[in-house]
Every structure is written in structure tokens, then in C-alpha cells.
CHARMM internal coordinates of N, CA and C (Angstrom, degrees):
IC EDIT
DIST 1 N 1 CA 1.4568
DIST 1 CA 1 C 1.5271
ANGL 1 N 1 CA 1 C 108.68
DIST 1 C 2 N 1.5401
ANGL 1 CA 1 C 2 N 112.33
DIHE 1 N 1 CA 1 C 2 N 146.15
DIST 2 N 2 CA 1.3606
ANGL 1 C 2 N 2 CA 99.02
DIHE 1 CA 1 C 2 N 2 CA -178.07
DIST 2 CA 2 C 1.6956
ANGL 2 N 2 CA 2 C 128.41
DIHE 1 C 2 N 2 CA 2 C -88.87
DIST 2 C 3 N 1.0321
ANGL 2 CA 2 C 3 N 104.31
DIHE 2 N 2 CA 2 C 3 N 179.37
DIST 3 N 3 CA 1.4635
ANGL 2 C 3 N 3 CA 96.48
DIHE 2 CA 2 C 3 N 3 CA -163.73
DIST 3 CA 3 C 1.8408
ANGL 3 N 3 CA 3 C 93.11
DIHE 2 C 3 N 3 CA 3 C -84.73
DIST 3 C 4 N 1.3170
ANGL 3 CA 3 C 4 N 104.26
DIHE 3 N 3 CA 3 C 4 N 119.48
DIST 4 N 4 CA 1.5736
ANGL 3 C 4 N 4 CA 94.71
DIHE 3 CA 3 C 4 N 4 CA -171.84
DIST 4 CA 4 C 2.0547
ANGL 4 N 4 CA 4 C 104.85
DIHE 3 C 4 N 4 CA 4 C -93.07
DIST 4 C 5 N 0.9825
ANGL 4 CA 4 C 5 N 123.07
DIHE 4 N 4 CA 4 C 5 N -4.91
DIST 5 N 5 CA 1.7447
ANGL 4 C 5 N 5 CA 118.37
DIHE 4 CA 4 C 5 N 5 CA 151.34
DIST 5 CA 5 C 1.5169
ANGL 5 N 5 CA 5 C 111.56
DIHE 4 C 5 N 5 CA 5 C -36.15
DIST 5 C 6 N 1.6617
ANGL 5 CA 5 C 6 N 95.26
DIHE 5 N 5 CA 5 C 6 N -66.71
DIST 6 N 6 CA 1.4340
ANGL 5 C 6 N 6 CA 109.79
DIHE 5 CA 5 C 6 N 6 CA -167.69
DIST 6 CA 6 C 1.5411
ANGL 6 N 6 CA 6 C 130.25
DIHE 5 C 6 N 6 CA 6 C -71.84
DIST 6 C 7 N 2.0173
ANGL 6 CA 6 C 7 N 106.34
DIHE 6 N 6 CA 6 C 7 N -15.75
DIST 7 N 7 CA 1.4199
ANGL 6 C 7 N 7 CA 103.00
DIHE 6 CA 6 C 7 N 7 CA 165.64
DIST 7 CA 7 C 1.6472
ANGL 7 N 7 CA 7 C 108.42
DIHE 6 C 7 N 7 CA 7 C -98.46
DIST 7 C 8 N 1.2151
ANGL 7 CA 7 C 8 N 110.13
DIHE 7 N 7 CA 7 C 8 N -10.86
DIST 8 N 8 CA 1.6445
ANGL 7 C 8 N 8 CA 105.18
DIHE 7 CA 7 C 8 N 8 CA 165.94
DIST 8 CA 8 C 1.4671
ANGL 8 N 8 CA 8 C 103.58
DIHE 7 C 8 N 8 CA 8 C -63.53
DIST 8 C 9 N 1.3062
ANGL 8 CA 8 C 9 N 115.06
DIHE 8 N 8 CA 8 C 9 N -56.66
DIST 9 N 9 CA 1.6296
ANGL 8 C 9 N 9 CA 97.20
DIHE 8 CA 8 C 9 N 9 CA -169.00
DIST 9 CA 9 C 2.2036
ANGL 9 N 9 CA 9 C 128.22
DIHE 8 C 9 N 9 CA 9 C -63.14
DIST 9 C 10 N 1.2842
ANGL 9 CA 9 C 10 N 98.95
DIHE 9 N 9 CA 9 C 10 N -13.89
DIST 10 N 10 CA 1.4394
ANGL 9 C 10 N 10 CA 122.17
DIHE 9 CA 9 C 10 N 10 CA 165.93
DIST 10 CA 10 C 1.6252
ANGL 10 N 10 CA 10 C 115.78
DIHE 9 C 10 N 10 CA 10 C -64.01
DIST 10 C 11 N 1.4460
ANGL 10 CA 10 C 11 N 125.00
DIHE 10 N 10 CA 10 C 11 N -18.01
DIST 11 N 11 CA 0.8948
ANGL 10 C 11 N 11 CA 105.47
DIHE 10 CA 10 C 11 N 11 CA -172.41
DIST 11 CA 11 C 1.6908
ANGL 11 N 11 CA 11 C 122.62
DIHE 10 C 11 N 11 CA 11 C -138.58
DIST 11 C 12 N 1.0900
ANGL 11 CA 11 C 12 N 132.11
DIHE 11 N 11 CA 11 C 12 N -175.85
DIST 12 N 12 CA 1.6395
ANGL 11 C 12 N 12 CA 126.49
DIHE 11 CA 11 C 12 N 12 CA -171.34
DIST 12 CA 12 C 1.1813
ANGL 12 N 12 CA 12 C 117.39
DIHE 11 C 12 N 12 CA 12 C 69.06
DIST 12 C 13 N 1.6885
ANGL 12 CA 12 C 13 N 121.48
DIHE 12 N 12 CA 12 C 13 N -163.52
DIST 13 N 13 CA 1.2089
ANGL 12 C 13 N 13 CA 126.59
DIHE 12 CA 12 C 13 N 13 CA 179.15
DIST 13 CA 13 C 1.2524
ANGL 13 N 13 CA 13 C 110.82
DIHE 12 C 13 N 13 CA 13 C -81.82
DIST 13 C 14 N 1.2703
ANGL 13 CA 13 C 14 N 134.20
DIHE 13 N 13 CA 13 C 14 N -41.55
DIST 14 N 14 CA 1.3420
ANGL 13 C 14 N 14 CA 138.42
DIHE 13 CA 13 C 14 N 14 CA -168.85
DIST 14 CA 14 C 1.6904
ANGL 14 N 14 CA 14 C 121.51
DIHE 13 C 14 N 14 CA 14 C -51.21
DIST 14 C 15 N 1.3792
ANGL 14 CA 14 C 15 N 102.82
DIHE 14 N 14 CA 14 C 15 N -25.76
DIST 15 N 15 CA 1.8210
ANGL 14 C 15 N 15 CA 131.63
DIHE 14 CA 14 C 15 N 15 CA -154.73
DIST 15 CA 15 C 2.0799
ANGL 15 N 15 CA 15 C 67.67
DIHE 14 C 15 N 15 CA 15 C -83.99
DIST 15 C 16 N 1.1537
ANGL 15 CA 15 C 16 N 96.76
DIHE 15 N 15 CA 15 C 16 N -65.63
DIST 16 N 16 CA 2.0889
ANGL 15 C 16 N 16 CA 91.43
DIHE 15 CA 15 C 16 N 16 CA -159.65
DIST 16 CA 16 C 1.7092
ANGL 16 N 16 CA 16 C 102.16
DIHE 15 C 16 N 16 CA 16 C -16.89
DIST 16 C 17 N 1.5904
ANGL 16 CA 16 C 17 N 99.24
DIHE 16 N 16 CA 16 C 17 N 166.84
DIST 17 N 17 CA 1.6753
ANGL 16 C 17 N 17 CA 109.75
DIHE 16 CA 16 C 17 N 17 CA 152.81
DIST 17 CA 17 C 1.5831
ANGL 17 N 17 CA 17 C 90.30
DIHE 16 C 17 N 17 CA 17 C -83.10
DIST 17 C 18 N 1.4205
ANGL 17 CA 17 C 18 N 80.17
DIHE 17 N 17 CA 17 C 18 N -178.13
DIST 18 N 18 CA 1.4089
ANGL 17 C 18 N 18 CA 106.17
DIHE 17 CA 17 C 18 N 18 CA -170.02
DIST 18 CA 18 C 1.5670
ANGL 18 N 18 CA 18 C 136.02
DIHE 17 C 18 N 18 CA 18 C -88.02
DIST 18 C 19 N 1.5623
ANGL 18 CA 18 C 19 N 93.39
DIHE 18 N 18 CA 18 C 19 N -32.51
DIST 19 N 19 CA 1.7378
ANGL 18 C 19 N 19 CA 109.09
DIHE 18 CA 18 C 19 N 19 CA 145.29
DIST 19 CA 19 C 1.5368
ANGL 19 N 19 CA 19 C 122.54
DIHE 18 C 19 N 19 CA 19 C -58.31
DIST 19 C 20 N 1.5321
ANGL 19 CA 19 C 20 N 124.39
DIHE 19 N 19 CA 19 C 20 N -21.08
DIST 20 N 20 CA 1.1389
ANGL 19 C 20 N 20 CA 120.10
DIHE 19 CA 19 C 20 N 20 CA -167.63
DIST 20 CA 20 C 1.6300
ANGL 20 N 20 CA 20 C 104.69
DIHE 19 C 20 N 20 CA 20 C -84.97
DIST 20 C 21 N 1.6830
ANGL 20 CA 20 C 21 N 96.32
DIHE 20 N 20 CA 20 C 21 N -50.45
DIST 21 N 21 CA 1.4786
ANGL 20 C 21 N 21 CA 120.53
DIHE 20 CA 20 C 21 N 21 CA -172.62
DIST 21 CA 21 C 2.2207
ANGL 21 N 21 CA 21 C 101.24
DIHE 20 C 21 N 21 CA 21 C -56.83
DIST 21 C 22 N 1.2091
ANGL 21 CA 21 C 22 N 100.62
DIHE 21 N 21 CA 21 C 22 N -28.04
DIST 22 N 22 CA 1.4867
ANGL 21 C 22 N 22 CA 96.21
DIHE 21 CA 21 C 22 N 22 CA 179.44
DIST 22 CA 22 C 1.8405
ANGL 22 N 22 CA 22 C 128.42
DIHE 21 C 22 N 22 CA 22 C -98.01
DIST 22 C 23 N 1.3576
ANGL 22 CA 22 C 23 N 85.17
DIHE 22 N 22 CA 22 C 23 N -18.13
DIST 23 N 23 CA 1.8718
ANGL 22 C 23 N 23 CA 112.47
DIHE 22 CA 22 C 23 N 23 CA 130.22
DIST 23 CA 23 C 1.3774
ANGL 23 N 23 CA 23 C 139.43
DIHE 22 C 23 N 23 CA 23 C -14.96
DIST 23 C 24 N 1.6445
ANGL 23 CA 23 C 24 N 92.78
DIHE 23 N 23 CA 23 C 24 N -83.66
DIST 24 N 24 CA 1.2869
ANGL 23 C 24 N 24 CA 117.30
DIHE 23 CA 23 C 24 N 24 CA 178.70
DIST 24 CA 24 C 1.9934
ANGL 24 N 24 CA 24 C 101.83
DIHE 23 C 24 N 24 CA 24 C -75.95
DIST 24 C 25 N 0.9670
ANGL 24 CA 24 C 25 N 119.78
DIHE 24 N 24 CA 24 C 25 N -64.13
DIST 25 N 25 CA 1.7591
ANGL 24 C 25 N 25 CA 134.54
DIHE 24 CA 24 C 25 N 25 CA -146.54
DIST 25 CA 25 C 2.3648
ANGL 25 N 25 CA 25 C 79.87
DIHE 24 C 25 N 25 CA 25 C -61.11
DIST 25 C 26 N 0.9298
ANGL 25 CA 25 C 26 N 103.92
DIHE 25 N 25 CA 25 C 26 N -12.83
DIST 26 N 26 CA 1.7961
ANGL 25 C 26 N 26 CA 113.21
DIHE 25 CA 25 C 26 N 26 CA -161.80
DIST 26 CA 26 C 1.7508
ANGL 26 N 26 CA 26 C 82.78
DIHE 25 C 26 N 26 CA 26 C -90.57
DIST 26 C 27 N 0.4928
ANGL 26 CA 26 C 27 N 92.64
DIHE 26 N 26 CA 26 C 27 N -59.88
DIST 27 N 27 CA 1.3426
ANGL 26 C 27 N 27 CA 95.44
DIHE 26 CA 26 C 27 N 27 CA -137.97
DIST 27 CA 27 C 1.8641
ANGL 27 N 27 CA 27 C 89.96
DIHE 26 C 27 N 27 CA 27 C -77.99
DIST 27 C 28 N 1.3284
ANGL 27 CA 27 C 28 N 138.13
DIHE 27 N 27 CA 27 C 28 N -10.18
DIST 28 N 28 CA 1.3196
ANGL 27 C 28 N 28 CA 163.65
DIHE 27 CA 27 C 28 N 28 CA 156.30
DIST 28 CA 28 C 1.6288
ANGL 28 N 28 CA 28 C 104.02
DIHE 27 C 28 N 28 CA 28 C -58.33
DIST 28 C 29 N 1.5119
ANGL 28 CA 28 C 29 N 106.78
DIHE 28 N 28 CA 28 C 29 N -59.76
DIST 29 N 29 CA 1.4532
ANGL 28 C 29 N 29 CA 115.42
DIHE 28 CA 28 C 29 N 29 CA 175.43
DIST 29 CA 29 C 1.6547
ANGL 29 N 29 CA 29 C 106.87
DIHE 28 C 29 N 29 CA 29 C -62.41
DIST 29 C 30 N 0.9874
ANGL 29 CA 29 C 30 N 127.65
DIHE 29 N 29 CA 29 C 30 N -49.77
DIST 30 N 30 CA 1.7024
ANGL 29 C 30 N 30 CA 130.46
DIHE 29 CA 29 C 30 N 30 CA 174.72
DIST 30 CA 30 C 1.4664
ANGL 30 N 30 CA 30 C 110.14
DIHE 29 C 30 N 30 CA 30 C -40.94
DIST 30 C 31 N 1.6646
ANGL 30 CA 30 C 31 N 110.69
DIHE 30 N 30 CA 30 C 31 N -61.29
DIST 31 N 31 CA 0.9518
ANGL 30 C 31 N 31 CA 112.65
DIHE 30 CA 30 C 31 N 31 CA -154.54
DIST 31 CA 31 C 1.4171
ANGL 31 N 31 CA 31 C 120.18
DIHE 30 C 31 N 31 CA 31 C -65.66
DIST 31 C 32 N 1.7547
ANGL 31 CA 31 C 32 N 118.44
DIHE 31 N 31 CA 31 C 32 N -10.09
DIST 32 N 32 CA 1.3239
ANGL 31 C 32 N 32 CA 132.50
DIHE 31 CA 31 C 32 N 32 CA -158.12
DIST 32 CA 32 C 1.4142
ANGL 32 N 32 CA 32 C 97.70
DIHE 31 C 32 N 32 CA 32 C -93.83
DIST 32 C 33 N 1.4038
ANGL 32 CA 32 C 33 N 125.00
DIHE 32 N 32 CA 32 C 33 N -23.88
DIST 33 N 33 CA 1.2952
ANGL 32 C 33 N 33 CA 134.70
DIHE 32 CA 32 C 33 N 33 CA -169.58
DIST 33 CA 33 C 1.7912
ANGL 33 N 33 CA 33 C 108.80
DIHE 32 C 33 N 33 CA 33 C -106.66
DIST 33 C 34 N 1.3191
ANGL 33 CA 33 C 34 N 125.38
DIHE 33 N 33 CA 33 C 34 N 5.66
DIST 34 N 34 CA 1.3625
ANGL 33 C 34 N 34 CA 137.36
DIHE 33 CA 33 C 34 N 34 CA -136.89
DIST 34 CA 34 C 1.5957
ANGL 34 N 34 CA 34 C 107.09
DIHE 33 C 34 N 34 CA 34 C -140.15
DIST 34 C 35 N 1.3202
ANGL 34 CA 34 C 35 N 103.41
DIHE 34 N 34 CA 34 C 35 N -24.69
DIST 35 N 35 CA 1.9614
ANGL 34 C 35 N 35 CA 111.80
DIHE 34 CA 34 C 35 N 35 CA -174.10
DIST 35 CA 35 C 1.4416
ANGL 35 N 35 CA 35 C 99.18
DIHE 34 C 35 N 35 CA 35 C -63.98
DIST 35 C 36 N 1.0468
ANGL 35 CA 35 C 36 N 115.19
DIHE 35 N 35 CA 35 C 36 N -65.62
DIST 36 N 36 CA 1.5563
ANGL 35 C 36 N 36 CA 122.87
DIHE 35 CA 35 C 36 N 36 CA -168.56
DIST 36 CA 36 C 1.6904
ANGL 36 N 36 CA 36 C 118.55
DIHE 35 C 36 N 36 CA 36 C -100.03
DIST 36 C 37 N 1.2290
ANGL 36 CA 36 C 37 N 143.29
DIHE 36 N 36 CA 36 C 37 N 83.39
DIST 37 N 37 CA 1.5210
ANGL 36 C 37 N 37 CA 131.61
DIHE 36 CA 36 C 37 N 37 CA -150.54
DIST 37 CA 37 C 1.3100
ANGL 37 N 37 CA 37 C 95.78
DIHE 36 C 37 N 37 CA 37 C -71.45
DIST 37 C 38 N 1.4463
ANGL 37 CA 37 C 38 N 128.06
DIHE 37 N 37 CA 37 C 38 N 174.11
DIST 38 N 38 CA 1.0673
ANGL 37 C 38 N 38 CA 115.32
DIHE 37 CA 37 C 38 N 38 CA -151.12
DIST 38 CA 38 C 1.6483
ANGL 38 N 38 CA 38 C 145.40
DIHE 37 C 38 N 38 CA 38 C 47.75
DIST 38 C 39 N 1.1421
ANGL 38 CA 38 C 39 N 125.91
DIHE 38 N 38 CA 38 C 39 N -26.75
DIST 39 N 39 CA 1.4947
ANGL 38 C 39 N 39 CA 116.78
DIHE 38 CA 38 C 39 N 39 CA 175.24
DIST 39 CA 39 C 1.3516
ANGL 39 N 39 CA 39 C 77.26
DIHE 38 C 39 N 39 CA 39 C -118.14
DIST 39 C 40 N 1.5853
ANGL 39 CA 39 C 40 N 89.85
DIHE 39 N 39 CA 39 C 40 N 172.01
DIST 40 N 40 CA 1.6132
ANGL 39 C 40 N 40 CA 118.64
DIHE 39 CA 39 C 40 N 40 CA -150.90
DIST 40 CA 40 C 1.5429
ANGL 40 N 40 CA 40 C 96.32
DIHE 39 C 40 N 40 CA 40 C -104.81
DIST 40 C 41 N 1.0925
ANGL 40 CA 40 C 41 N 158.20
DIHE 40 N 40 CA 40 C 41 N 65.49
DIST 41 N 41 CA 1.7233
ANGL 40 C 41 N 41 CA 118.60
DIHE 40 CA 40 C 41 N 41 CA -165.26
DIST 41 CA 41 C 1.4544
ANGL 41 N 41 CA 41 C 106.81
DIHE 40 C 41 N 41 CA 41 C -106.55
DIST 41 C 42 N 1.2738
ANGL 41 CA 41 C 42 N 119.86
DIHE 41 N 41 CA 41 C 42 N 35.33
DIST 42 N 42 CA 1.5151
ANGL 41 C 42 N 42 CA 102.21
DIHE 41 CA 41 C 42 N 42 CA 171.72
DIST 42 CA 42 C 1.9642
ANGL 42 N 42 CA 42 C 72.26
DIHE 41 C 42 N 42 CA 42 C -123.39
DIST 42 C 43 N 1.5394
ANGL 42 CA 42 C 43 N 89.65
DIHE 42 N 42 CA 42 C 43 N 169.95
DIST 43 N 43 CA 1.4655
ANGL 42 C 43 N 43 CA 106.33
DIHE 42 CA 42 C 43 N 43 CA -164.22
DIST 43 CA 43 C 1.4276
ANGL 43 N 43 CA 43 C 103.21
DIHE 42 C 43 N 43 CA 43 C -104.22
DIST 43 C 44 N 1.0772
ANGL 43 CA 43 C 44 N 103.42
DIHE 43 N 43 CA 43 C 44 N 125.19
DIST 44 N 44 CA 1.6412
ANGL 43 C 44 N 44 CA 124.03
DIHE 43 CA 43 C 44 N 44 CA 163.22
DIST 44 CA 44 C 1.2594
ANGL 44 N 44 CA 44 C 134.66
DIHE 43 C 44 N 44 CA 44 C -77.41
DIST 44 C 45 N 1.4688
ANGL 44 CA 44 C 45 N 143.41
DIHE 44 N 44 CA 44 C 45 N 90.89
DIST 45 N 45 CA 1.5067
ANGL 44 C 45 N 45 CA 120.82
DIHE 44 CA 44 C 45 N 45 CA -171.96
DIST 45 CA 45 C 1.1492
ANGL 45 N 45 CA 45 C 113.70
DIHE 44 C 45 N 45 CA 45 C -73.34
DIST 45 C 46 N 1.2734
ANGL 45 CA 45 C 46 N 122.07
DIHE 45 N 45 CA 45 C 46 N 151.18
DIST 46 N 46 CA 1.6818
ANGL 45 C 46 N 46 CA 141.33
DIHE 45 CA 45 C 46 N 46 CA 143.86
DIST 46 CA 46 C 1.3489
ANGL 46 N 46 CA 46 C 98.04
DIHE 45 C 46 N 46 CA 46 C -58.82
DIST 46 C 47 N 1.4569
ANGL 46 CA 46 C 47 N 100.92
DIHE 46 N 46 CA 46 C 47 N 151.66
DIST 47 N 47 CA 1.9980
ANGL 46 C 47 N 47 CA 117.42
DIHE 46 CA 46 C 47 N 47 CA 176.83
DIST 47 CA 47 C 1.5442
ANGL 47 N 47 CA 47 C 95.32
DIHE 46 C 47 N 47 CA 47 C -64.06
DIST 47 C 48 N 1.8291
ANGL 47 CA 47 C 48 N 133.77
DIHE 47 N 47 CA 47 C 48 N -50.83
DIST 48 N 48 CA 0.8213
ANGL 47 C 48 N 48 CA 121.20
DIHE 47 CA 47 C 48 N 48 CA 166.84
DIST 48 CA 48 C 1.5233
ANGL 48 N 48 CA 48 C 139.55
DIHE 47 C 48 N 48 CA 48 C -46.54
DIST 48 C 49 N 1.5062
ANGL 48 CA 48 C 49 N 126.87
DIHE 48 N 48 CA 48 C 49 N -33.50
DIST 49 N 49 CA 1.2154
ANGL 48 C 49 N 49 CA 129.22
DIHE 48 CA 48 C 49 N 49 CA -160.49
DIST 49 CA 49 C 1.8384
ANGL 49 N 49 CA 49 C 91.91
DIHE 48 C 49 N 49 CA 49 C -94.07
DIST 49 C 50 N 1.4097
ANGL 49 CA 49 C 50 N 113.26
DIHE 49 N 49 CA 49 C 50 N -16.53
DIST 50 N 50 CA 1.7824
ANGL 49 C 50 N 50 CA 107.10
DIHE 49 CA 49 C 50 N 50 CA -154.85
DIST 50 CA 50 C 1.7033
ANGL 50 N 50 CA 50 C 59.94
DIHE 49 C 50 N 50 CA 50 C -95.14
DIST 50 C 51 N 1.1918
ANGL 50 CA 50 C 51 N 146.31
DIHE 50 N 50 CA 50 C 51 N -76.28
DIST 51 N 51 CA 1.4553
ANGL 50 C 51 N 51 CA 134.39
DIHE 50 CA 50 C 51 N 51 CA -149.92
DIST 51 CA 51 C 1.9409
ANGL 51 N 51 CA 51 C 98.80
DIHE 50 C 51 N 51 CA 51 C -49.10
DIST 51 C 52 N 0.9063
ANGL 51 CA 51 C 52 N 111.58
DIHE 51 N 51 CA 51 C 52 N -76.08
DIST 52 N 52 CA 1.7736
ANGL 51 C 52 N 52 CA 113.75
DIHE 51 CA 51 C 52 N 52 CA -179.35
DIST 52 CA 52 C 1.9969
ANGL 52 N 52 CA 52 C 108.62
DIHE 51 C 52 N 52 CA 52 C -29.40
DIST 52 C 53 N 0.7737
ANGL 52 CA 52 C 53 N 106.25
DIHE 52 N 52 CA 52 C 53 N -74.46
DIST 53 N 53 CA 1.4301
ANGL 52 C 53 N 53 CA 103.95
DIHE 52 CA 52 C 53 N 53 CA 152.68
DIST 53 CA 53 C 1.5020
ANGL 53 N 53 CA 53 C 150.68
DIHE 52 C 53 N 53 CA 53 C -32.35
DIST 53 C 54 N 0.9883
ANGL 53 CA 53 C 54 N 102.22
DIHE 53 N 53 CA 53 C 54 N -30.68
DIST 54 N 54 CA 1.6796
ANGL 53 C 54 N 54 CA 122.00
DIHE 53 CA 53 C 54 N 54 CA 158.34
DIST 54 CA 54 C 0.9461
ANGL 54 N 54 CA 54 C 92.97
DIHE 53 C 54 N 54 CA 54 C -65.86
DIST 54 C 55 N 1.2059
ANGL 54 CA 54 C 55 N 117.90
DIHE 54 N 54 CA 54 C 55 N -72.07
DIST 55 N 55 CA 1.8992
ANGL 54 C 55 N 55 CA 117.94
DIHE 54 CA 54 C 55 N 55 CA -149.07
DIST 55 CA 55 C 1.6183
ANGL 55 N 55 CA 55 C 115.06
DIHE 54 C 55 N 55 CA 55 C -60.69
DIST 55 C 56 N 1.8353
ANGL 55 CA 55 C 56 N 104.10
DIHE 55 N 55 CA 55 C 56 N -29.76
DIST 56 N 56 CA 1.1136
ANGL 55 C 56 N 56 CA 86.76
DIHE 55 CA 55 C 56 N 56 CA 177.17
DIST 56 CA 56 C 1.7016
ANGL 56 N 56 CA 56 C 127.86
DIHE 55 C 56 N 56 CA 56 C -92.50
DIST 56 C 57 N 1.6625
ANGL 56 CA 56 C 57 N 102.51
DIHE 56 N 56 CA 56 C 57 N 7.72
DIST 57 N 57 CA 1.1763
ANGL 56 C 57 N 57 CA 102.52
DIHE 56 CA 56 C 57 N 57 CA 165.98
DIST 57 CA 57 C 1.4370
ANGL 57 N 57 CA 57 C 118.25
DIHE 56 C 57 N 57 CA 57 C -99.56
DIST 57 C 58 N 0.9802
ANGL 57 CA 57 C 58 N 109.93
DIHE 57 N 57 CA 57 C 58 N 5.20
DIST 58 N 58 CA 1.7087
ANGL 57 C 58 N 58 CA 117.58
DIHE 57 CA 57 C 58 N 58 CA 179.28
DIST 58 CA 58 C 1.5686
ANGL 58 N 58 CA 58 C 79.73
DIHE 57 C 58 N 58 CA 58 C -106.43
DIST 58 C 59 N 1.3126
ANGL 58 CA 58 C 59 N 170.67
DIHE 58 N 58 CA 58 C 59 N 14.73
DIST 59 N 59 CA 1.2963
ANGL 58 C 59 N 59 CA 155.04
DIHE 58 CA 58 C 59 N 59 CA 137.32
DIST 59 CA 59 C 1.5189
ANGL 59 N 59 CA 59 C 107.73
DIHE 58 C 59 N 59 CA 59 C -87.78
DIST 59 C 60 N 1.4555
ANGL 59 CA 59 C 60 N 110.30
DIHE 59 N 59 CA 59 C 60 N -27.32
DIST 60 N 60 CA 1.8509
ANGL 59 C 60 N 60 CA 88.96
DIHE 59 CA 59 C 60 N 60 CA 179.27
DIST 60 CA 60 C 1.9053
ANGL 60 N 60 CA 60 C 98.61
DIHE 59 C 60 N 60 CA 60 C -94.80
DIST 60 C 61 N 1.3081
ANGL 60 CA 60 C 61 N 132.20
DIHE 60 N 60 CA 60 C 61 N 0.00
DIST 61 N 61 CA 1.1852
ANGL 60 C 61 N 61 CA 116.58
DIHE 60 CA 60 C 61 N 61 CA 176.76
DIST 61 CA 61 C 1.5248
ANGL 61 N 61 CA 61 C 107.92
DIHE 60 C 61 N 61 CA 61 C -92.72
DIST 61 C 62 N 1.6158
ANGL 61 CA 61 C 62 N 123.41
DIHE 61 N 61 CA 61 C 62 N -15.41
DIST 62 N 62 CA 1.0591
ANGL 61 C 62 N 62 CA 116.68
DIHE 61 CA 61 C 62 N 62 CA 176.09
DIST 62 CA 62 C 2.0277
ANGL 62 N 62 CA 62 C 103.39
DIHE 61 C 62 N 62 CA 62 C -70.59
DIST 62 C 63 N 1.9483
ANGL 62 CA 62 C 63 N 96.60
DIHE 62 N 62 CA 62 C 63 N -54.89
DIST 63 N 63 CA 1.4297
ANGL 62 C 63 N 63 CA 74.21
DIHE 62 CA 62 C 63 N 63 CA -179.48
DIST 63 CA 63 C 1.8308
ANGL 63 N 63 CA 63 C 133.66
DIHE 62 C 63 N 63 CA 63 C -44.86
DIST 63 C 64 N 1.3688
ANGL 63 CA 63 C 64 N 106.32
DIHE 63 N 63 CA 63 C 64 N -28.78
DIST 64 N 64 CA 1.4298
ANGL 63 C 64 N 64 CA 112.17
DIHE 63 CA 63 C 64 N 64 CA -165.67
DIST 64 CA 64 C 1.6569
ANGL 64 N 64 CA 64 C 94.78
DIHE 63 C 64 N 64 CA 64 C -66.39
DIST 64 C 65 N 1.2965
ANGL 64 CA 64 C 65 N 122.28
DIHE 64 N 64 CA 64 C 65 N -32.42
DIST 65 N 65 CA 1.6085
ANGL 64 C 65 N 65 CA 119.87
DIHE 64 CA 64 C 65 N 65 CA -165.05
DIST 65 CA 65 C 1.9154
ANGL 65 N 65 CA 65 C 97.42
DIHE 64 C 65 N 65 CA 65 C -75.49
DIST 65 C 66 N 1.2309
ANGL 65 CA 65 C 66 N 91.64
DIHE 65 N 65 CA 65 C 66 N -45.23
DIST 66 N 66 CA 2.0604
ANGL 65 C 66 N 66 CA 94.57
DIHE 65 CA 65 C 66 N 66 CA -166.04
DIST 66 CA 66 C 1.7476
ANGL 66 N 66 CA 66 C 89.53
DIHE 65 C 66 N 66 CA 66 C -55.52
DIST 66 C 67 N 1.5357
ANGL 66 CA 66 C 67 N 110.65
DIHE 66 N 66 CA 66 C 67 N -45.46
DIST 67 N 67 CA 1.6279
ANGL 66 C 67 N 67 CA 94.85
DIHE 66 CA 66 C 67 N 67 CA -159.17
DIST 67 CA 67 C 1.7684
ANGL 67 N 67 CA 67 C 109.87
DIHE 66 C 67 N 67 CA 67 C -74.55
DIST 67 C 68 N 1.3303
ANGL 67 CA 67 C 68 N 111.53
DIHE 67 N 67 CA 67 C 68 N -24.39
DIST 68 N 68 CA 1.4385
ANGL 67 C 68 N 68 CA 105.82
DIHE 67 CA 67 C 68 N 68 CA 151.06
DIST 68 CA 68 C 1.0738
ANGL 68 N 68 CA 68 C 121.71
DIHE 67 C 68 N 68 CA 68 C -45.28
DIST 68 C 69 N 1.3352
ANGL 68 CA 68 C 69 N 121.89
DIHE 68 N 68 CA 68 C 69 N -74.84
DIST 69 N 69 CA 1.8158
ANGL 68 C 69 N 69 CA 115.55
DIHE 68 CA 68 C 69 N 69 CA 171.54
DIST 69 CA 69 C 1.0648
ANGL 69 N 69 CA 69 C 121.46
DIHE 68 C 69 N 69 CA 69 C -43.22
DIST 69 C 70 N 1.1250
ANGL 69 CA 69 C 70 N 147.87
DIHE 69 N 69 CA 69 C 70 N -54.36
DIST 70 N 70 CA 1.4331
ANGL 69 C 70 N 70 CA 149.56
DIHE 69 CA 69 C 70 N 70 CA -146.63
DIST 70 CA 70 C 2.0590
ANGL 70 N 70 CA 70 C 104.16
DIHE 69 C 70 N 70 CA 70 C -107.00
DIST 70 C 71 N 1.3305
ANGL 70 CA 70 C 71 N 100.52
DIHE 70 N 70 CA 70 C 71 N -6.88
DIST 71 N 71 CA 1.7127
ANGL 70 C 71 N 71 CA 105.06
DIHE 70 CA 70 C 71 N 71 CA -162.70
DIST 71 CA 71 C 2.1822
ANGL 71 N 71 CA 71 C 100.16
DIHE 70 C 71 N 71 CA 71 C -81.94
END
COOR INIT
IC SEED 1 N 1 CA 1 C
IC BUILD
């Protein structure tokens, strides 16, 4: 049987170096903004919407932690 440590570490994104892995994730981000010139279709935040958004994921990870504790 194989040693499954050693074929987990062989494979996916994680296994890449790190120049490669920042490579790929680049050039992923381009492409979302890049299909159509002129229209936008990858999403842009406003300072407001990335702030509104935080908060509400820093409010559902707190709930998930309290209901761990208290569950």
C-alpha cells in the first residue's frame, strides 16, 4: 500500500513552489477582469462594501466559536 503522506504531498496546488503558485493565482485574477475588455466581470469592492463585509464575517465566525463553547 502506498505511503499516503508521501502521495498527498505530490499533488495539488499546495505541493507547487511558490513563484509558480503566484503564477498561476495572477494570472487567474487577470483573466476574470480580461474576457470581455471593457466590462468589468470580476468584482471590485468599494472600501465600504469590503468594510460591511468583514464585519459580517467576523460576526458569523464569532457566532460559530461562542456556539462551540457554550454547545
Amino acid at each position: 500500500m502506498p505511503d499516503v503522506d508521501a502521495v498527498k504531498k505530490k499533488r495539488g496546488f499546495g505541493s507547487m513552489d511558490k513563484e509558480k503558485q503566484r503564477k498561476i493565482a495572477s494570472a487567474g485574477g487577470k483573466a476574470a477582469h480580461m474576457l470581455r475588455p471593457g466590462k468589468k466581470l470580476g468584482h471590485e469592492w468599494t472600501p465600504e462594501e469590503a468594510y460591511y463585509y468583514g464585519l459580517k464575517g467576523a460576526e458569523a465566525t464569532r457566532k460559530k466559536w461562542e456556539e462551540r463553547r457554550n454547545g
